[in-house]
N, C-alpha and C positions, 0 to 999 in steps of 0.2 A: 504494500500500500504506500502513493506518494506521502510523504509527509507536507502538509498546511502551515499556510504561513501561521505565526502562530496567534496574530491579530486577529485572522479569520475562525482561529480555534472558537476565540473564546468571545467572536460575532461583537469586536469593537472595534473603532477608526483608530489608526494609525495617529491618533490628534487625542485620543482618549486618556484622561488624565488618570493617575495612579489609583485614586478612588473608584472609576469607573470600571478599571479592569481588577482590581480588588472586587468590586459588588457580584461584576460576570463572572468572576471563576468562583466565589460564592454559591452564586443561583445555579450556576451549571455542575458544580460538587455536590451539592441535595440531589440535581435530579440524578445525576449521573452514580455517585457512587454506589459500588457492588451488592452493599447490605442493602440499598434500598432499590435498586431499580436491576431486575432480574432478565434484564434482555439481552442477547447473546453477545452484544457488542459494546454492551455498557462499560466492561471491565477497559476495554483499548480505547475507550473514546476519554474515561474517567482518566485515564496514563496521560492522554494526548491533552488533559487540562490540564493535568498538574504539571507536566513539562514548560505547557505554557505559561503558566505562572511562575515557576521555577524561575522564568527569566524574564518575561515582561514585568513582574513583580517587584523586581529590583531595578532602580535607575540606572543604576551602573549598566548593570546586564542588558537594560533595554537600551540605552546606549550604544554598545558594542551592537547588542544584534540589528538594533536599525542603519547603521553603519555599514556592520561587514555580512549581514543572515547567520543563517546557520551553518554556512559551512568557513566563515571568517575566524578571526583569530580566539582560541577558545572552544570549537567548533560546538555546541552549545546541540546539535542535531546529529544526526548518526545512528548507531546501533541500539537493539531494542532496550537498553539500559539508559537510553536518553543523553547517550554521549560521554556517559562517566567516564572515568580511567578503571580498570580493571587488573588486579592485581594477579588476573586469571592464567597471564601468560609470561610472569616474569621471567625472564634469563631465556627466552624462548620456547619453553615448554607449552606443549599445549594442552596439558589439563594437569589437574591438581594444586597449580599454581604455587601459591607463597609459600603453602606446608611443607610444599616438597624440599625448600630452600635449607639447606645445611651448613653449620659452622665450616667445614670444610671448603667449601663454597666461597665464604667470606673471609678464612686463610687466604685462599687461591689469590683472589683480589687483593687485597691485602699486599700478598708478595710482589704481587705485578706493580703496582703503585709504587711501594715503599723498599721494596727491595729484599 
């Protein structure tokens, strides 16, 4: 699925003051969220608010994303985690992630660095 600008998400102008997209992501979290509204696409669309908010919510962040979108510096859009960082695949591993990480590990580096 495309991902939505994120003004359009949450159905306010691009001119819409901090209050007003505060009130919309509000009124659309009652209808939208899981416990209360049991329709099969409540759960992605309820995601697709809170990310919007996530960042229109914050001046800073609304800033940046009116600026550069979602794929600008920060990249604020992306993967179904909303773009977080993911500590899923450190050192290149691709599953298990951080647990797999061992003092030996951080020896290695260590030596490389410092000698």
């Amino acid at each position: 699925m495309a991902e939505k600008d994120y003004y359009d998400v949450l159905g306010v102008s691009r001119s819409a003051s901090q209050e007003d997209i505060r009130n919309a992501y509000r009124k659309l979290a009652r209808e939208l969220h899981p416990d209360v509204n049991k329709a099969s696409d409540a759960q992605e669309k309820f995601a697709q608010v809170q990310s919007a908010y996530d960042v229109l919510g914050e001046p800073e962040k609304r800033a940046q994303y009116d600026r550069f979108g979602k794929a600008g510096p920060g990249g604020f859009g992306g993967g179904a985690d909303g773009g977080h960082y993911s500590w899923s695949n450190v050192g290149g591993r691709s599953s298990g992630g951080a647990s797999d990480f061992d003092l030996d590990d951080l020896g290695s580096m260590c030596d490389a660095f410092f000698g």
